[in-house]
BAVEXTOR-580974 format. One record per residue (C-alpha): residue in one letter; x, y, z. Coordinates in nm, 3 decimals, always signed. Layout:
BEGIN
   type         u         v         w
      a         X         Y         Z
...
END
This chain:
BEGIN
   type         u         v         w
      x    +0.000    +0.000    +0.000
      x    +0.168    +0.351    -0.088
      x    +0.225    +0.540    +0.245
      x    +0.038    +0.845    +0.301
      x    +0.269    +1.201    +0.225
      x    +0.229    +1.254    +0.581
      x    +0.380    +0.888    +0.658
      x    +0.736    +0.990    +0.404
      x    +0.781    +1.299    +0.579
      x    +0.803    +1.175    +0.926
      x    +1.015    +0.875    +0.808
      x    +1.267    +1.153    +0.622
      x    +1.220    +1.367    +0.991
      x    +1.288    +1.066    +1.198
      x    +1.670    +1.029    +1.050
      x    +1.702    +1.312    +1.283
      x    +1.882    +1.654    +1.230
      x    +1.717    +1.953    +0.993
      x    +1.542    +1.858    +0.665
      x    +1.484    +2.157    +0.426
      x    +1.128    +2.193    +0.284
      x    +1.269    +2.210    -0.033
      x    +1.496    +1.888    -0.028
      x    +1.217    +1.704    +0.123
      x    +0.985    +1.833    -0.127
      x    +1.216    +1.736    -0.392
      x    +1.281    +1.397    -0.273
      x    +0.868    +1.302    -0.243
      x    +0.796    +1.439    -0.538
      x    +0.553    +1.743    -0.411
      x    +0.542    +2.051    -0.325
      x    +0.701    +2.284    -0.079
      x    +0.320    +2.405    +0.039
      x    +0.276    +1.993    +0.031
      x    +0.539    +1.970    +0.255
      x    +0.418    +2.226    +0.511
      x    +0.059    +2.066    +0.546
      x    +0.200    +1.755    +0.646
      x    +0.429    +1.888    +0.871
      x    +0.135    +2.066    +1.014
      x    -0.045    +1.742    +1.007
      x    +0.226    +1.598    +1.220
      x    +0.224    +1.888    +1.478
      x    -0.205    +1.837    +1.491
      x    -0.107    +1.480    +1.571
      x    +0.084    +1.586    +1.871
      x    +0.444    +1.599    +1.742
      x    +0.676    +1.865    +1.810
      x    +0.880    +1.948    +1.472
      x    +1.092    +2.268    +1.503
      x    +1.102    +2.505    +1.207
      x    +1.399    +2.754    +1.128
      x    +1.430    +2.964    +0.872
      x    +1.697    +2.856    +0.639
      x    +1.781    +2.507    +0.787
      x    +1.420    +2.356    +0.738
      x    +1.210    +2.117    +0.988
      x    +1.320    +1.864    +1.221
      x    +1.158    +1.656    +1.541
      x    +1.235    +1.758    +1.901
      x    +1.303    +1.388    +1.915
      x    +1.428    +1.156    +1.644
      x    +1.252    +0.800    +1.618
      x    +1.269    +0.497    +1.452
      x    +0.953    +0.445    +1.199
      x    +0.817    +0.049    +1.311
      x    +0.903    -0.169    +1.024
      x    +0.772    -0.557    +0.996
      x    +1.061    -0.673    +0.785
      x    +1.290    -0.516    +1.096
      x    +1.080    -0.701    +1.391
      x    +1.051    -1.000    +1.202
      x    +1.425    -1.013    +1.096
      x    +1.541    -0.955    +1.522
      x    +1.281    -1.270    +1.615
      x    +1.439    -1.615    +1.636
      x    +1.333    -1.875    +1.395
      x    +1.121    -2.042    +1.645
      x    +0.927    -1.737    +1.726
      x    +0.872    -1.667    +1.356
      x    +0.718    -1.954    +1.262
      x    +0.436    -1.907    +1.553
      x    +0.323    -1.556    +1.383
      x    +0.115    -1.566    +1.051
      x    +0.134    -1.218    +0.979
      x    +0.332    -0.931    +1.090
      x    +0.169    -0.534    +0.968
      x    +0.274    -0.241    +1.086
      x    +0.043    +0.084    +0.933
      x    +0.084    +0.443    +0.953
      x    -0.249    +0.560    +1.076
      x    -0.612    +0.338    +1.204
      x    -0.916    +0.367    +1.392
      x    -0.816    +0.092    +1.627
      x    -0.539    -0.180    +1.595
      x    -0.756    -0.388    +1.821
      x    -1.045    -0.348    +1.636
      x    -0.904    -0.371    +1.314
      x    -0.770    -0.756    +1.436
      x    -1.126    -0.797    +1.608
      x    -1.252    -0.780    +1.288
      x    -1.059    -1.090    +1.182
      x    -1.236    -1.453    +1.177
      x    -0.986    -1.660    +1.011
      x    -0.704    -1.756    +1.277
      x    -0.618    -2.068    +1.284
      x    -0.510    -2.165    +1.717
      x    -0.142    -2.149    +1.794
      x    -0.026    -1.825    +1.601
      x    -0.043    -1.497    +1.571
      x    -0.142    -1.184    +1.353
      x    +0.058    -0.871    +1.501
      x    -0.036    -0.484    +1.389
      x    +0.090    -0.236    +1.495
      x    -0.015    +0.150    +1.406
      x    +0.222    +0.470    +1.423
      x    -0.124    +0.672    +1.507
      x    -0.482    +0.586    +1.601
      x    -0.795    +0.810    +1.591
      x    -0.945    +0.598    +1.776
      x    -0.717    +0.420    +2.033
      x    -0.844    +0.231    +2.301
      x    -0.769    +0.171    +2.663
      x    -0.972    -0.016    +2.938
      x    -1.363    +0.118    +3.032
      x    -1.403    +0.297    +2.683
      x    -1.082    +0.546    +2.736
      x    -0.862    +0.660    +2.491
      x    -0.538    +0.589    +2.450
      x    -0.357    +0.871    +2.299
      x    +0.011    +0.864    +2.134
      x    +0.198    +1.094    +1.875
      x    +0.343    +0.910    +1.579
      x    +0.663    +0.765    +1.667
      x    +0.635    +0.859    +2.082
      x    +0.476    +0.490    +2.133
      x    +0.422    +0.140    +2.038
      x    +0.075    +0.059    +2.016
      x    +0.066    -0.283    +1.920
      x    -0.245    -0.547    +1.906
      x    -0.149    -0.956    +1.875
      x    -0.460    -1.182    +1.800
      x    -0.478    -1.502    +1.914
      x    -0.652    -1.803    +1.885
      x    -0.690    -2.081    +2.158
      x    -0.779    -2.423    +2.052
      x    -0.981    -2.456    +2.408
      x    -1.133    -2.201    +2.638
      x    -0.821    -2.187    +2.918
      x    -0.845    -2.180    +3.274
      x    -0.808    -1.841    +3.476
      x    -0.935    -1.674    +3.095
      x    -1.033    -1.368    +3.289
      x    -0.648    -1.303    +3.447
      x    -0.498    -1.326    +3.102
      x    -0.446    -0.960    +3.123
      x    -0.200    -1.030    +3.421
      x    +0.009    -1.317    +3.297
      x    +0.038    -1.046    +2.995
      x    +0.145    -0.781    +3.216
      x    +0.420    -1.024    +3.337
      x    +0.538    -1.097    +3.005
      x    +0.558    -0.760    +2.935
      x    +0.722    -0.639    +3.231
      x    +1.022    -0.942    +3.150
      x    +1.061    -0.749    +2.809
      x    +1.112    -0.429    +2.951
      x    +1.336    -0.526    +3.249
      x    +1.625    -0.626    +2.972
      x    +1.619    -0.223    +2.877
      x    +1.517    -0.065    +3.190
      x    +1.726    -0.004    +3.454
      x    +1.462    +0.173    +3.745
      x    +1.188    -0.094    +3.850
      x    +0.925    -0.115    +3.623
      x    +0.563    -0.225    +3.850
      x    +0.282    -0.334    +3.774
      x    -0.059    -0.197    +3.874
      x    -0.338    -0.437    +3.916
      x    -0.545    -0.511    +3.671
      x    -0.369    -0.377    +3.351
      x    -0.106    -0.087    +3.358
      x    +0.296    -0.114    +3.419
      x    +0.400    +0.191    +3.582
      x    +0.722    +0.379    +3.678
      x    +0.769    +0.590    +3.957
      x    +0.434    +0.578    +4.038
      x    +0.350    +0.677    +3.677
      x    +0.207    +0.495    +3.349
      x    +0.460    +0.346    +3.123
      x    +0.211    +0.081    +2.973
      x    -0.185    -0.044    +2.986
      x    -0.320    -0.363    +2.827
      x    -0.602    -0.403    +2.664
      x    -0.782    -0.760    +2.605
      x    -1.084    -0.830    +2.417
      x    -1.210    -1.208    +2.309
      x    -1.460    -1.348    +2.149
      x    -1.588    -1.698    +2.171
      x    -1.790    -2.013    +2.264
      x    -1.865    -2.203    +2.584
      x    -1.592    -2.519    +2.568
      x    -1.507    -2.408    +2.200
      x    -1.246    -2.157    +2.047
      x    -1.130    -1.869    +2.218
      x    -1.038    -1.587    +2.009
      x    -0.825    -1.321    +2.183
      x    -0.685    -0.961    +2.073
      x    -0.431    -0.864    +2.355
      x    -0.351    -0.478    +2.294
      x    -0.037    -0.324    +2.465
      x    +0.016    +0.071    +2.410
      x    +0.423    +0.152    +2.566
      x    +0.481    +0.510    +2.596
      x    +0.845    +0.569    +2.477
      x    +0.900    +0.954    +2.403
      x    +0.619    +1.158    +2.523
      x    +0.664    +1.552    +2.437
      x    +0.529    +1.821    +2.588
      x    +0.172    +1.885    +2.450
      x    +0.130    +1.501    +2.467
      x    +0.166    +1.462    +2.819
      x    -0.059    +1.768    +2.883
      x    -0.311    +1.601    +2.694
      x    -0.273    +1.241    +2.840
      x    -0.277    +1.459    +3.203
      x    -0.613    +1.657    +3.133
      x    -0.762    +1.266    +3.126
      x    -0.659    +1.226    +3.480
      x    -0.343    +0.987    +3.407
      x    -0.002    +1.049    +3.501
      x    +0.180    +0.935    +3.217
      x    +0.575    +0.867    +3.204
      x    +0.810    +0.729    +2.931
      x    +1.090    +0.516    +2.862
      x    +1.301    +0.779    +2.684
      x    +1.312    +0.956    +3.105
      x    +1.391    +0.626    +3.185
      x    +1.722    +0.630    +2.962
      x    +1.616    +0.385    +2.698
      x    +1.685    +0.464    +2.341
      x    +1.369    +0.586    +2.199
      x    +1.519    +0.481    +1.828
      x    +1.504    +0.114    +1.881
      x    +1.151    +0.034    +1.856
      x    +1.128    -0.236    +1.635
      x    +1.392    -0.472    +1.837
      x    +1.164    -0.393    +2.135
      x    +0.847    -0.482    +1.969
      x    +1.039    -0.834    +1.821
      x    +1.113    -0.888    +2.266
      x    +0.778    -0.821    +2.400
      x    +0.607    -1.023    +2.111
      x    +0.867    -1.281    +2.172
      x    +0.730    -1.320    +2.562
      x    +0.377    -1.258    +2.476
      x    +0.402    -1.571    +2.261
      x    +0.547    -1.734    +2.475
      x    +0.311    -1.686    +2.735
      x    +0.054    -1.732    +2.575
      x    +0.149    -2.127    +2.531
      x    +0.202    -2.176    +2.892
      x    -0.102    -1.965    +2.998
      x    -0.331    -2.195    +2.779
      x    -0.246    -2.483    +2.952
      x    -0.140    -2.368    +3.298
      x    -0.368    -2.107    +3.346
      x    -0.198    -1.807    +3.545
      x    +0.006    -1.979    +3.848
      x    +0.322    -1.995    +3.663
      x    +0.290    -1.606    +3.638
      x    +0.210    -1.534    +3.997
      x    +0.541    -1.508    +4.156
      x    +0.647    -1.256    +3.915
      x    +0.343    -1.075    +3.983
      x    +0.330    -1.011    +4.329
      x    +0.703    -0.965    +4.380
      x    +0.611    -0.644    +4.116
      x    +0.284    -0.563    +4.248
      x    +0.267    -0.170    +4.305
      x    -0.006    -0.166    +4.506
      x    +0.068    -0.454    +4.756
      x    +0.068    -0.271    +5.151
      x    -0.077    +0.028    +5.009
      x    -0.406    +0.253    +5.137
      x    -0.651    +0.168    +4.863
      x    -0.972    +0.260    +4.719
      x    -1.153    -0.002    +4.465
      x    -1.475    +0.101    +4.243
      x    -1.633    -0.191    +4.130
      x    -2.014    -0.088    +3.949
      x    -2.213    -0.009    +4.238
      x    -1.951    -0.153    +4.452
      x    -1.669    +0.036    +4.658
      x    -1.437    -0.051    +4.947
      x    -1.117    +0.105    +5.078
      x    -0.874    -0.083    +5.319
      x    -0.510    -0.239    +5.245
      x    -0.410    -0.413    +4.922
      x    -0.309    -0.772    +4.987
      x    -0.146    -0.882    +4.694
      x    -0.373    -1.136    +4.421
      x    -0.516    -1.485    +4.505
      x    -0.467    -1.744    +4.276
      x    -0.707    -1.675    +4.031
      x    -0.611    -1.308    +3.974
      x    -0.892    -1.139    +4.178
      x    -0.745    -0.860    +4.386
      x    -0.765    -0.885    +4.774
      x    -0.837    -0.608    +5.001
      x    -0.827    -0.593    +5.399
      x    -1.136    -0.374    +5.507
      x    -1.290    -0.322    +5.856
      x    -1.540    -0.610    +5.772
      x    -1.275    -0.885    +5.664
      x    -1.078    -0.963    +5.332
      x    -1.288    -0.852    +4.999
      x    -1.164    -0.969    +4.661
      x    -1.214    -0.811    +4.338
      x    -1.293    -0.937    +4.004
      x    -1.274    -0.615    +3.792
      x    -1.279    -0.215    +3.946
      x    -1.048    +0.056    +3.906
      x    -0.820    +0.096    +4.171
      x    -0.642    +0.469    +4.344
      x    -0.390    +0.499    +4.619
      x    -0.475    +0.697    +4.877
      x    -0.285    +0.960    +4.928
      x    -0.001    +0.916    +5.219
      x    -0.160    +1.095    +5.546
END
């Protein structure tokens, strides 16, 4: 598929350094006045790109476009041969909706898309999930299981481990995760998971496991990510090379596969450990809204199915599904 104008310039901006308008326009084939609306496209998008007279455009921070050949090439053979198709696409509604969508999947592999911008992005209880063009990796992996597995509902959790094992190897700070779906930094959001399924009662289980990483969040991005109540971090604060994308992608899909095969037939106790020794919330003054339902008291870790346990006044409560806030230290 040809990529959109807007697509070539950022790839020619993501090199890094000053591009003139009239070099890039010369190189795509367009127009100087061609030129500027994508860049302004871009900035609309919620990239900063610099403009000086004279020396041209370039991006406050230089990225590396996501490439399938590049995330295919950096997975080992055996890895490879468990994903049927590997997309990655300059602008969607939804990469989870977009594999949702899908009906064909045969059980033990994977379709993988991945989307430099959505217009639609999704996070958990109908948010958004925003991200500028190369700042992120939003990334959706559809899978099929042959059989509906045990623990189904805590997939999101043996996810968030696999995830968390793919960051650690880049990441130096410790990188927590925040029951039921986020990995967080410093008390911040690095990461949220998404899963949707679809499926029959002792049949096939289709699932779409969506991931958004925040790698290089500029300023007008994180203003806009705050005024929806989330305190948002990245891993480019965290020291990690916001121009290798693609190898991470190739790592977390890597463990998310991975996972996947030992989640479908041991459900989530081989994940558990991992869990709780990263569990942010474990000790710590909590308030859970469940529906109708609230309680407050002290988080006590996960049982063994994933339900989150809470010591109240009237005994130990567990929790299925809520959204969960720290109180704030007295």
């Amino acid at each position: 598929m040809k990529r959109s104008l807007e697509a070539r310039v950022h790839a020619h901006l993501a090199q890094g350094g000053f591009k003139s308008g009239a070099d890039l326009a010369r190189r795509l084939g367009v127009s100087r006045s061609a030129v500027w609306k994508a860049v302004t496209s871009l900035r609309e998008r919620g990239l900063i790109v610099h403009a000086v007279r004279n020396r041209g455009y370039r991006l406050a921070s230089p990225c590396e476009p996501l490439d399938a050949a590049k995330i295919r090439a950096a997975l080992r053979k055996g890895v490879r041969e468990c994903i049927r198709d590997i997309e990655t696409v300059w602008s969607l509604e939804s990469t989870n909706a977009a594999l949702l969508a899908r009906a064909d999947l045969p059980s033990g592999v994977a379709d993988v898309l991945l989307a430099e911008h959505q217009t639609a992005g999704r996070g958990r209880r109908g948010r958004s999930w925003l991200a500028a063009p190369g700042g992120a990796i939003c990334l959706s992996l559809a899978w099929s299981f042959a059989q509906v597995p045990r623990d189904l509902g805590a997939l999101g959790l043996a996810v968030g481990v696999c995830a968390l094992r793919a960051l650690r190897r880049r990441v130096k700070e410790p990188v927590t995760l925040k029951w039921p779906n986020d990995l967080t930094l410093a008390g911040r959001k690095l990461a949220g998971i998404l899963i949707e399924m679809r499926g029959e009662s002792g049949g096939p289980t289709y699932v779409v496991i969506g991931i958004g990483i925040n790698v290089a969040l500029e300023g007008t991005m994180l203003e806009r990510i705050a005024a929806t109540g989330t305190g948002a971090t990245d891993l480019k604060s965290a020291g990690v090379d916001p121009t290798a994308r693609n190898a991470l992608v190739a790592e977390l899909v890597a463990e998310i596969i991975a996972g996947l095969a030992l989640f479908e037939t041991e459900g989530l106790r081989p994940f558990i450990e991992e869990w709780e020794a990263a569990d942010a919330l474990r000790g710590r003054d909590v308030s859970v809204q469940a529906g109708d339902t609230s309680a407050r008291g002290i988080a006590r870790g996960i049982d063994i199915g994933g339900a989150l346990l809470i010591e109240t006044p009237q005994g130990l409560r567990k929790f299925v599904s809520g959204e969960v806030s720290v109180r704030p230290e007295a």
